[in-house]
N, C-alpha and C positions, 0 to 999 in steps of 0.2 A: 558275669552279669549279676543279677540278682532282683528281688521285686518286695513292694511293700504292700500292706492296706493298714489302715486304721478307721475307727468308729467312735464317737461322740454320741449318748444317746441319753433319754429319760429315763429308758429302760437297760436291763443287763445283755451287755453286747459281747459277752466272750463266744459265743457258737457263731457270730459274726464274723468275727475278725482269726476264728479259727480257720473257716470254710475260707475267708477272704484268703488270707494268707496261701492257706492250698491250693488255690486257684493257680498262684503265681508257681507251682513247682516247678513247673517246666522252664525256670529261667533261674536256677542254679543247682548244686547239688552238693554242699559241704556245710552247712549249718543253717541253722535256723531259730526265731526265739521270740516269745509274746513278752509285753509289760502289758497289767491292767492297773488301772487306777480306780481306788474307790473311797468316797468320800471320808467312811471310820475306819475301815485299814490302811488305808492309803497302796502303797505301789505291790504289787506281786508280779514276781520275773522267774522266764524259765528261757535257757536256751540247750540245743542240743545238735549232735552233728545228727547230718543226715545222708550221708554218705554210704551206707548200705542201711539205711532203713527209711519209706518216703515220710516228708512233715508227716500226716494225717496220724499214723502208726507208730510214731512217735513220741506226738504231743497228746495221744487218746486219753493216756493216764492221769495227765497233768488239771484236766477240765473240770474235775471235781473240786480244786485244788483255788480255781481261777473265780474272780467276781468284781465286776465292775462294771460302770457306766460309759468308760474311756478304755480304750486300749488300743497298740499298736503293732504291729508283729511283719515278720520278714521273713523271706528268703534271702540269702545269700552264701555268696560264691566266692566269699574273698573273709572275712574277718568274724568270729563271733561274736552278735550283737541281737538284741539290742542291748546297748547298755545305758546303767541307770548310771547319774552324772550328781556330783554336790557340789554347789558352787555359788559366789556371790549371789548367780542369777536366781538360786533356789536347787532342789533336786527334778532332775527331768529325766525324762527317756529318750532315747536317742537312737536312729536308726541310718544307716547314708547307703548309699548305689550311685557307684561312679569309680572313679580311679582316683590317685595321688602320684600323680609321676615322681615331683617333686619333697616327697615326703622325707628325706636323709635333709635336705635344706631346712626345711620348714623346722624340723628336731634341733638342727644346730643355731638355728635365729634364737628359738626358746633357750639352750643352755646356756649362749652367751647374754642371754635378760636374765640371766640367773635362777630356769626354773632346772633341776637337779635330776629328772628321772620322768622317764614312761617306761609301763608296765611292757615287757617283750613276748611274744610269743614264743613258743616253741624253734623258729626258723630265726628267730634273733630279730624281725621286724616288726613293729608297733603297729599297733591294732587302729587301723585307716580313722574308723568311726572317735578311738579315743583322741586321735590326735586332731580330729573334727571340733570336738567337744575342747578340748582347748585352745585352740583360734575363735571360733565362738565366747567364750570366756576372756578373753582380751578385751572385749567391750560391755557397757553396761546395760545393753539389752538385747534381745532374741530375736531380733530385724537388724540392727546394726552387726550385730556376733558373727550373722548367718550371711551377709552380704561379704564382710571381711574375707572369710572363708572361702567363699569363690572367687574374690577376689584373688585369695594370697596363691589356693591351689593350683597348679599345672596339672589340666585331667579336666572331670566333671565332678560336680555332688549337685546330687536332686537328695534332700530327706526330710525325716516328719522327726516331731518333739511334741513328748508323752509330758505335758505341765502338772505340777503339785494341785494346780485348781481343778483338773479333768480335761482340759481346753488340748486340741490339738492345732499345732503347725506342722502347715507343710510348705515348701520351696520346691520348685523347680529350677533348675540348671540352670546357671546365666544363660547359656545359649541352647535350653531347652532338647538340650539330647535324648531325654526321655521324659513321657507323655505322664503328667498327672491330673488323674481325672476326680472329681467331685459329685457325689449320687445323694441325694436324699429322700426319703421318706419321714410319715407323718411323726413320727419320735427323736429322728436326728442326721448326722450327715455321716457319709464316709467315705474317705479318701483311699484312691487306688492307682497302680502301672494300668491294668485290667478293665476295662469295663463291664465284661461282660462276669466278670466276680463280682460286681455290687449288682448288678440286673438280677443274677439269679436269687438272690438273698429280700429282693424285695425294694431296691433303694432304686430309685429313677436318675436317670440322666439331670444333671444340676450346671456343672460349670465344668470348663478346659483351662488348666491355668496358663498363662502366657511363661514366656521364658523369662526366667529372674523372678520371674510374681510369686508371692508371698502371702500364704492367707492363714486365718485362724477358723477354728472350726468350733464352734459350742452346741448345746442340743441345739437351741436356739436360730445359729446363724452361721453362715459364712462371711466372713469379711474381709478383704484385702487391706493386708498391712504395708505391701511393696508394689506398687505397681508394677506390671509386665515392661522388658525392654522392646527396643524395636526389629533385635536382628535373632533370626532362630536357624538353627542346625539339626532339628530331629535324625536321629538315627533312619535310613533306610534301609538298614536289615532288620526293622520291626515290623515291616512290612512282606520282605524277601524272606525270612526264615525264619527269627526268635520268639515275634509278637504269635499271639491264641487266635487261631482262624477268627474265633467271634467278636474280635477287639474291635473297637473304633479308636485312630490318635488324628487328632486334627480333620476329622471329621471321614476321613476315607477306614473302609473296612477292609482286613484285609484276608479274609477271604477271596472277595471280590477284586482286590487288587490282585491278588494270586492268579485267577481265572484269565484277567484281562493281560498278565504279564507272561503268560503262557501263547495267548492268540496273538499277541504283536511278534511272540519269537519265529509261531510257526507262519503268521503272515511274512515277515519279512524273510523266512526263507524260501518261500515260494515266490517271492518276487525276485529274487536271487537266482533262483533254480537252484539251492541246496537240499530242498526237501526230498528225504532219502525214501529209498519206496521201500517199506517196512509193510509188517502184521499188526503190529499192534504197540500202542503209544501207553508208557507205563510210567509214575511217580515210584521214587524211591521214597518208601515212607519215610516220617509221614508228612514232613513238609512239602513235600516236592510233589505228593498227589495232586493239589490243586490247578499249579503250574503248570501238570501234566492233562489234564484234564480243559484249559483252557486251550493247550496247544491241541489235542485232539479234536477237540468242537473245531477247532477253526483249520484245521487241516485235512478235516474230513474221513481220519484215519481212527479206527475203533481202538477203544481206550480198555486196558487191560492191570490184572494184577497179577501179573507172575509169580512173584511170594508174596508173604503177609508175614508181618512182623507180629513174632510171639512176646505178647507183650506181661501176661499176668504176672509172671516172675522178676523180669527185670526191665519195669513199666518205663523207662529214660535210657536210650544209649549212648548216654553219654556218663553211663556210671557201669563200672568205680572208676576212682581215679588212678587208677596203672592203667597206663595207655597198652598194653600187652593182652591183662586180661581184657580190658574194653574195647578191645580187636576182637577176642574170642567170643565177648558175648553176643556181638555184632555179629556176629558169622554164625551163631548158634540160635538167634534170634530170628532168621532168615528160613524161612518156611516155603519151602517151593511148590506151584500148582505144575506138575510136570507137563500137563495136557495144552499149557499155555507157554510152555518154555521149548521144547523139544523141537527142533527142526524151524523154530520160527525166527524171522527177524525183528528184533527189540529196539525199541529206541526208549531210553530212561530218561527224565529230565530232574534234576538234582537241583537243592533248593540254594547251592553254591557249591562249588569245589574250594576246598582251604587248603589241607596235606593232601587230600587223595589217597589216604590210608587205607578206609575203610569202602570207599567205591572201588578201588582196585579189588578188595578182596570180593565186593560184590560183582565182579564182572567176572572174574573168574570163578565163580559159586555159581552163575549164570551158562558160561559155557561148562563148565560141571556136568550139568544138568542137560546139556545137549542145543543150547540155544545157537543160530544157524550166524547171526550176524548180532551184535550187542551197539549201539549207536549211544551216542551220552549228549545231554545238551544242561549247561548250569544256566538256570532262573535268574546269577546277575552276571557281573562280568565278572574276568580273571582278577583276584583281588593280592595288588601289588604291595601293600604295605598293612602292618600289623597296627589294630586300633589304636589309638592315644587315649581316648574317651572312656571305654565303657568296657573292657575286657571280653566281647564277646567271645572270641578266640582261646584257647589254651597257649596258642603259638608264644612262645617267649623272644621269637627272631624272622626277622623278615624273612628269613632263608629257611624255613620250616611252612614255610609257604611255597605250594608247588610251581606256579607260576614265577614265582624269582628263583627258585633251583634252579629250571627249564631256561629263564633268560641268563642265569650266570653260567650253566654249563655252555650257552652257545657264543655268549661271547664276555666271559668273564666279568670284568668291573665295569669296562664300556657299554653294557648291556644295560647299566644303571640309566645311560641319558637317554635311552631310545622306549621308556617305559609305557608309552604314550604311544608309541608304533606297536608294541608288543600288546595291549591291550585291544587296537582296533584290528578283528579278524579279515579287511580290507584290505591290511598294509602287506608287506612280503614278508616281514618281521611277525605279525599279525597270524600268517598264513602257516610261517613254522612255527611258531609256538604252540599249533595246535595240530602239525604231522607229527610233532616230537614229540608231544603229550600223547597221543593217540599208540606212538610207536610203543613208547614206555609203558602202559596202561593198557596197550592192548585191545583198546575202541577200533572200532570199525571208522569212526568218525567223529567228531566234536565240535560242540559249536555254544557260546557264550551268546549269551543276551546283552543288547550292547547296553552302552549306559545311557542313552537317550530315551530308548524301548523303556527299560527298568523307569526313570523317571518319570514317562509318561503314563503307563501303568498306575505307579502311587495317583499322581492326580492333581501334584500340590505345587507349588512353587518351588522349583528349582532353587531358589540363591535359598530356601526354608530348609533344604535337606542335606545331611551330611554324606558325602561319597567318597571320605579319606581315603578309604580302604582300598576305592578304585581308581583314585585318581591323584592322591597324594595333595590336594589342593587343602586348606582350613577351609 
C-alpha cells in the first residue's frame, strides 16, 4: 500500500506535511520521502527507507534542512519516491499509490518508440512512479499525461504533482480505489488518503474528489481540472482493516463501521444458533478491537483483553520484512493478562485472515497460557484471490492465501470452480472449509462475516465498492 499528503500555503508548510505524511505510517513500511518547493530555492528532496526506523525518526534531522510554501511527501511500500522529474512539462515532483501489473509491457511499447533506458532498482525492476512520470510525459500537459497513464496502466495510480510554480495536483484512480480527500484552512489547502491527519493540523473538511477527478491546489483555491467519472470501486478493506479508525472515505467512518460490522456478525449468528457460550469476547489488536467490541455490545457477552500488544519497540507488526523474524516479533509483542486467559473460554475476532501465520501462533500463545476453549471469527470473508489493485497483501500467490491452500488440498484444481460455495459458510463446501481450518489452526470454531453483513456495515453502494478479494468479480 502506501499513502500521501501535500500542502499549498501563504505560509511555511513543512511541519505540515511532516506530521501529515506521519499520519499515514500505518499504510506501509519500506520507504519514504518529502519534496518542498520554494519560491528562491526552488525544489529540496529527501527520501529514506523506513524499514527498521518509523518516518517521524527518520525525517527529524532533515527539517531544519526543509522550507517551503508547497510540499508533498509519502509513505510507501513499493518504490523510492518522491521523485523529482525534468521534462517538456517542466521539472515537478511526483508521487503514485497503486500497482502496475502491466509494467514489463508498458517498458517494451517505450524501447520499440525508441526511448533507450530506465533507471533499475536493485531487484532488476523500474521504479513504478518513474515509469509514471514517463506515460505522463507522452503528452503535453499534466491532465492529458495523467489520464493517459490510467488509461495505459493494468492496476491503479491515484498521485499528486509537486509543480515548479508551488501549485499542487492531485488525481484520483479512474475507478477511485483510494479515497482523496481535500482540508482547508484560512492560509491554504491540503490534500490527503487521511482525514483525520489534516483535522489534527488545523485544516477543515473541503472536498472528496470523485474517481478519475483531477484538481489543482493553490493557497488560494481548489479547482477541478478533470471532472469525476460515473463508476467507482473504493477499496473495502479501508474500511475492514488498513484505513485509521478516525478516517472518513465517502462519507462513512470507520470506526463506526467497525462497530457495526461486528453486531451484524454476532447478530447473524444468533439467529443461526451459532453463537458459542464463551467468557469473554476479545479483538486481536489492533484492528480487530473494534469489530470485537461491536460483536460484544450486541451479543451481550463481556468484552475482554487477554494480551496487549507491546507496542513502544516495534510500533507496526508488520515490520521488518523477513516474514521469520516478523513472526517473532508478533509473538514477542503478545503480552498476556493471565487472570483473563487461564481456564476461560475466548472467542477472538480478527480484522481478516490472509496466511493465518501469525493468528496460529496467537492461538497457541493462548492455549500457552491455559485458555480453556480459543473460538476465532474474521471481520470479512475468507479471501479467495490476491489484489490486482492496491497491494495490500505481501502474498505474491493465490495459494499463499489460506483459504485456496484449504480449498486445493480438499479438492485439488476442481476446487477452483466451487470458490463461491467455499466462501458461503451455508453451503457443505462452506461448512468444511471451516472444520478444516479449525482442524489445522486448532480453533474451537470459526466463522467469517459474510460479504453482504461486511457491505452493509460500510453503508455505501454496493456496485461503489471493491470485493475482488472475496469474490473475484472487477
Amino acid at each position: 500500500m502506501g499513502g500521501f499528503f501535500g500542502a499549498v500555503s501563504k505560509r511555511d508548510v513543512v511541519m505540515d506535511v511532516f506530521f501529515g505524511v506521519d499520519y499515514h505510517s500505518h499504510l506501509g513500511t519500506k520507504r519514504a520521502g518529502m519534496i518542498f518547493h520554494d519560491e528562491k530555492d526552488g525544489f529540496q528532496r529527501e527520501i529514506h527507507s523506513i524499514e527498521n526506523t518509523p518516518f517521524r525518526t527518520k525525517f527529524e534531522k532533515d527539517l531544519p534542512d526543509f522550507h517551503g510554501t508547497s510540499g508533498i511527501g509519502c509513505i510507501s511500500d513499493t518504490f523510492p519516491q518522491p521523485l523529482l522529474v525534468r521534462s517538456h512539462l517542466g521539472v515537478f515532483g511526483l508521487t503514485t499509490v497503486g500497482i502496475i501489473n502491466n509494467a514489463n509491457d508498458i517498458m517494451d511499447s517505450f524501447f520499440e518508440t525508441g526511448e533507450k533506458q530506465f533507471m533499475a532498482m536493485s531487484s532488476g525492476k523500474v521504479n513504478g512512479t518513474e515509469l509514471t512520470a514517463a506515460l505522463i510525459n507522452q503528452k503535453q500537459d499534466f491532465v492529458s499525461g495523467i489520464r493517459h497513464a490510467q488509461e495505459v496502466i493494468d492496476g491503479s495510480l491515484t498521485l499528486l504533482i509537486l509543480k515548479s510554480d508551488g501549485s499542487i495536483i492531485a488525481a484520483r484512480d479512474k475507478m477511485g480505489r483510494l479515497p482523496v480527500l481535500v482540508g482547508k484552512n484560512e492560509d491554504g489547502f491540503c490534500v490527503s488518503f487521511e482525514s483525520f491527519a489534516y483535522s489534527k493540523l488545523g485544516y477543515e473538511d473541503d472536498y472528496e474528489l470523485g474517481p478519475g477527478e483531477i484538481v489543482e491546489l493553490t493557497r488560494d483555491s481548489c479547482t477541478t481540472l478533470a471532472e469525476a467519472g460515473d463508476q467507482m470501486r473504493i477499496c473495502s478493506f479501508l474500511w475492514t482493516y488498513y484505513g485509521y479508525p478516525n478516517s472518513n472515505y465517502e462519507g462513512r467512518n470507520v470506526e463506526v463501521m467497525r462497530y457495526r460490522n461486528g453486531a451484524i456478525m454476532a447478530a447473524d449468528e444468533r439467529e443461526r444458533g451459532t453463537l458459542p457460550d464463551i467468557d469473554y469476547v476479545a479483538g486481536v489488536p489492533d484492528s480487530g478491537v473494534p469489530h470485537a467490541i461491536g460483536y460484544a455490545t450486541e451479543s451481550g457477552i463481556p468484552f475482554a483483553r487477554p494480551f496487549i500488544k507491546y507496542t513502544p519497540t516495534w510500533p507496526r507488526s508488520f515490520m521488518p520484512s523477513n516474514q521469520e523474524v516478523r513472526n517473532r516479533v508478533a509473538k514477542m509483542k503478545q503480552i498476556p493478562v493471565p487472570e483473563l486467559i487461564a481456564d476461560q473460554r475466548l472467542l477472538f475476532v480478527d480484522d481478516s485472515i490472509v496466511r493465518g501465520t501469525q493468528l496460529r501462533e496467537t492461538v497457541d500463545f493462548l492455549y500457552e497460557c491455559g485458555a480453556k476453549e480459543v473460538h476465532i471469527r474474521s471481520a470479512c470473508p475468507p479471501i479467495m484471490y490476491g489484489c490486482k489493485y492496491l497491494s495490500f497483501s505481501s502474498s505474491k500467490s493465490d495459494m499463499e492465501l489460506i483459504a485456496r491452500r484449504v480449498v486445493r488440498d480438499l479438492e485439488g484444481d476442481e476446487g477452483v470452480e466451487h470458490l463461491d460455495e467455499y466462501a458461503d459458510s451455508s453451503t457443505e463446501r462452506g461448512k468444511c472449509l471451516l472444520r478444516t481450518i479449525c482442524e489445522d489452526m486448532g480453533f474451537d470454531s470459526l466463522g467469517f462475516q459474510s460479504l453482504e453483513g461486511m457491505i452493509e456495515a460500510i453503508g455505501i453502494d454496493p456496485d461503489k465498492l471493491c470485493t475482488y478479494c472475496w469474490s473475484g468479480k472487477e
